[in-house]
Steps between C-alpha positions, in 0.01 A plus 500: 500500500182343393138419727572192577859568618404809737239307638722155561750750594256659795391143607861383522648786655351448860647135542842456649649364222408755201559540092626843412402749279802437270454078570121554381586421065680226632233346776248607226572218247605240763153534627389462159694214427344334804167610397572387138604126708188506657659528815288670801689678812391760774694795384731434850582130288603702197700718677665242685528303167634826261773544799624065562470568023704774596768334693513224297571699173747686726721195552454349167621867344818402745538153441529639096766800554701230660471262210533820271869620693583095489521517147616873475800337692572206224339260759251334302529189272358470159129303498526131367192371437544179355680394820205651681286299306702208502427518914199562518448193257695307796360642764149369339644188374618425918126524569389285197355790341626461080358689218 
């Protein structure tokens, strides 16, 4: 574990909603990435915001297995794009939107 982690890790670990040790690598570079963003939060904020990021990756993990055993199952269609294209080109077209 490096400084910086033991240290976030001894500031954190006295709030009621905590990182753990083994959570640190993983809190580590989404505090960087907000750092890197330019994004400034209390470390309660980041915590709060590492745990909703959490949550959020949870469901859209879910939300992908699903899709994943859908097409496991012979559920899924092939991907036309030219008729995709085609309606989006209407779609546009309805709102007198052309190319």
């Amino acid at each position: 574990m490096q400084f910086d982690q033991i240290y976030l890790y001894d500031k954190i670990k006295r709030m009621s909603i905590h990182v753990t040790k083994n959570e640190l690598p993983d809190f580590s570079k989404f505090v960087q990435q907000l750092e890197d963003r330019g994004e400034s939060m209390t470390v309660d904020q980041t915590v709060i915001a590492y745990r909703r990021y959490q949550t959020q990756l949870a469901q859209l993990r879910a939300e992908l297995q699903a899709a994943a055993d859908d097409l496991d199952a012979g559920l899924g269609t092939d991907l036309d794009m030219d008729s995709i294209i085609k309606e989006g080109r209407k779609i546009l077209a309805d709102e007198g939107i052309t190319d």
